[in-house]
N, C-alpha and C positions, 0 to 999 in steps of 0.2 A: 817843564822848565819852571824854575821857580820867579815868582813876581819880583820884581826891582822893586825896591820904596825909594824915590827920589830926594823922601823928606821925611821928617816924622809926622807933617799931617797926611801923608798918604799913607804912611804903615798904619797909624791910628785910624781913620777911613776903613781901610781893610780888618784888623784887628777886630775892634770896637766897634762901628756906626753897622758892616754890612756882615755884622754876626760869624765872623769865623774864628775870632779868638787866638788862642796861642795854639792850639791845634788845627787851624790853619793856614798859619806859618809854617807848623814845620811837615803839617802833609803836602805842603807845596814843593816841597825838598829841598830847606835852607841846609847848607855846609857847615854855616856859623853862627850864631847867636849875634842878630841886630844889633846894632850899638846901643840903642835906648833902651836895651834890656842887661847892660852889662852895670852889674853893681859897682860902687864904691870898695878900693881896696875893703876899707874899715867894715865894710856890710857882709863879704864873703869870708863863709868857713871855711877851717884849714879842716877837712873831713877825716884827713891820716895823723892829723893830733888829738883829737877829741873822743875823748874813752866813753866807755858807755858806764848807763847806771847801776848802779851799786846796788839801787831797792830792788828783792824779788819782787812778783806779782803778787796782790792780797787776795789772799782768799776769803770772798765773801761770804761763802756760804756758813763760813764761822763766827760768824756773827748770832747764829741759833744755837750758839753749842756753849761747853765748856769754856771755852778760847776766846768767848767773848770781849772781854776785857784789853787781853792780847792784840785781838785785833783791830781795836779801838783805837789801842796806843801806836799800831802799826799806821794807821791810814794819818792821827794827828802828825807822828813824827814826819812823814814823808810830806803832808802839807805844810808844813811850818819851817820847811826845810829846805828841798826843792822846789814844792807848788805840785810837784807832776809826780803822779803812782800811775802802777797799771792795776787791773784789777779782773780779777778771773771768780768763776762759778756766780755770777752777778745776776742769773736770771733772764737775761736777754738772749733769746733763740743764737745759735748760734747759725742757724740756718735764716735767718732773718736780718743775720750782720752780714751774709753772705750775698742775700736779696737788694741790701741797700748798697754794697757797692757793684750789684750786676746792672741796677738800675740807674744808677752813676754813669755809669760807661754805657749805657744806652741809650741817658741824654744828650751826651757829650758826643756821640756818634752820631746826631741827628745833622741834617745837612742844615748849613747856616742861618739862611734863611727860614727854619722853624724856630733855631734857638732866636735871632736877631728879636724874634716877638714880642721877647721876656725882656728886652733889655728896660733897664731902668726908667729912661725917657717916655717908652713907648708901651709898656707892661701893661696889660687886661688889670693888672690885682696891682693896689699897691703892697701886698704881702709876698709879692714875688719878683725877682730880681735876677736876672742872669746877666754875666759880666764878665771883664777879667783884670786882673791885677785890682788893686782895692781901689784909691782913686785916680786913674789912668791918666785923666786930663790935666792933672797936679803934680803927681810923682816926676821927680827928680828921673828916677833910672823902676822903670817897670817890673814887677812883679811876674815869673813866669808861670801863672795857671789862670786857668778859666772856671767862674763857680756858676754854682745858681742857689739861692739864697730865698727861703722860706719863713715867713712870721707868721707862728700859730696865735690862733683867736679863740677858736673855740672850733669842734668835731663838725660843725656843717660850713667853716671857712674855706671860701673857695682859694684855694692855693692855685687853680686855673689850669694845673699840668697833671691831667691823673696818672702821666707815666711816675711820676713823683709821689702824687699826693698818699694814695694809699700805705705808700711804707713806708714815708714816713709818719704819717700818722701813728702807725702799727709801733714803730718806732718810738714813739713817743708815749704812747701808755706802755707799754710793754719794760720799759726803764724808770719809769716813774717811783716803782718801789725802791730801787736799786737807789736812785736820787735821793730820796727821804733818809734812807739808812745810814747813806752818806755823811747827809746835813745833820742828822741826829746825833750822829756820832762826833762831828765837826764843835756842833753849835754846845753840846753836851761840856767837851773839853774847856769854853766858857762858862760855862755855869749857866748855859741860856736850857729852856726844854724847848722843842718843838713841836706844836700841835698847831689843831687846825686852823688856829685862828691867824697865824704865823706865818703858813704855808706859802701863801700866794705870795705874799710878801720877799719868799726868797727865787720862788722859781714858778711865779705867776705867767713872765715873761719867758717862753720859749721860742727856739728859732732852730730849724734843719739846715744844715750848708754843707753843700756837695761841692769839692772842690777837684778840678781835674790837674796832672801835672804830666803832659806830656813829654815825651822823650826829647832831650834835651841834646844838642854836637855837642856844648863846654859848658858842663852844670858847674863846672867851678868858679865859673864870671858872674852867675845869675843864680834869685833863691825862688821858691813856690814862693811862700810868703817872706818876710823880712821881719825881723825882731821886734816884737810887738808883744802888749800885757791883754789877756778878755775882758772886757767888763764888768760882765754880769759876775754870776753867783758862782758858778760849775760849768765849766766847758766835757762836755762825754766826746772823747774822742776815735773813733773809728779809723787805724789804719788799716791799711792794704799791704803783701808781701814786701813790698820793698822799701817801706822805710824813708827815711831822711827828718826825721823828726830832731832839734838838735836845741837843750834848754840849758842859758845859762846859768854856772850855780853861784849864787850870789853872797856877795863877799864878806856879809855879815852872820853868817849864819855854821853852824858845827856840822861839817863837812871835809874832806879831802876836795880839791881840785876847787879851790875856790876863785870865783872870776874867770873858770874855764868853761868851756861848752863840752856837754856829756850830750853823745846820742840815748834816745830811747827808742832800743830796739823794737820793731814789732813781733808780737804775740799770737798767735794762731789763735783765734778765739778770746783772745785781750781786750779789754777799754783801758786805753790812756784816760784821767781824773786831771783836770786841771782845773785850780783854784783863781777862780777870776780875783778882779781888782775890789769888786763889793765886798765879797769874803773878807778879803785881805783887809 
């Protein structure tokens, strides 16, 4: 049977304080999507009008070759334009993009009361965070996923959860060339070089965040995250087969479908490139 909420501080209680999150909700076998989780008309996509994008994926690996140049101008255009590329032969295992999100859904499978550890309030690490929806106790109409949220420090930083910590670690050197090539190529386009002294400076700060998006009754009421810009420098994104990645394109910029939402599709072996707010 599934649990009644009388009120939304008892779905939050449940939710949030006693670690079950949005996939406690609906293993409990809700029919409908909670009202505090039903977006604003203005917040929800219209999924069956929203085309997809026009960029292929880049190919990295030409960045050593002939086509250098080419692909230089590929990865500026598509930053300066939408913000979001995907990008293929990058160097990152693809059997280690597979690792990271089996270990996704490992933690996310853990029974409540292991994840409730991590939460916020209560966390072993302040570099570790498990949660759901961004700020829960704030938000207007909730966010449908559950994350766990990781700030690297340095290789002997206790991240506190090794079903985590090692891959994303792995994860994190492992992409670090691919990042530089990036930014070289980015910061280049200004007239900037990047070297060592520079580095830290753009991607000093890194952070792992696994986010979970359970099976939803009406994903057309409710979003995983809600329209929102990254901060930092480069967001590396990792989907999973199914998609729902959905980025506005914005109205000032030489493009078709201007001020509409274009899906990006997922890529078998792809990273989505998203250009944070710093870059910008």
């Amino acid at each position: 049977m599934a649990p009644s909420f009388d009120n939304e501080s008892s779905l939050f209680n449940f939710v949030v304080r006693d670690g079950n999150g949005v996939k406690g909700i609906v293993d409990s076998g809700i029919s409908k999507v909670p009202q505090a989780y039903i977006q604003p008309h203005a917040e929800q996509i219209d999924k069956k009008s929203a085309s997809k994008c026009e960029f292929p994926p880049i190919d990295l690996s030409k960045l050593d070759g002939p086509d250098h140049d080419e692909v230089v101008n590929q990865i500026v255009r598509a930053a300066e334009t939408l913000g979001f590329f995907q990008v293929v032969n990058h160097g990152v295992p693809v059997q280690l993009l597979d690792s990271l999100k089996q270990t996704a859904h490992n933690f996310f499978s853990l029974p409540a009361e292991r994840k409730a550890v991590y939460r916020k309030e209560v966390s072993p690490s302040p570099l570790v965070k498990y949660g759901t929806s961004f700020v829960p106790e704030k938000e207007r109409a909730l966010e449908w996923k559950d994350y766990i949220s990781m700030a690297y420090t340095n290789d002997c930083c206790k991240y506190q959860y090794s079903l985590c910590r090692d891959v994303a670690l792995q994860f994190l050197k492992t992409s670090h060339e691919m990042v530089r090539n990036l930014l070289e190529a980015l910061l280049g386009n200004l007239g900037e070089e990047l070297d060592d002294s520079k580095i830290d400076a753009f991607i000093g700060k890194k952070m792992v965040n696994m986010n979970f998006y359970p099976t939803c009754p009406n994903p057309e009421l409710t979003v995983g995250v809600g329209r929102h810009s990254d901060m930092g420098t480069l967001t590396i994104l990792l989907q999973d087969g199914i998609g729902g990645l959905y980025v506005k394109v914005p109205e000032d910029v030489d493009m078709e479908k201007k001020g509409e939402w274009v899906e990006i599709p997922p890529i078998p072996g792809a990273l989505v490139i998203n250009v944070g707010d710093m870059l910008q």
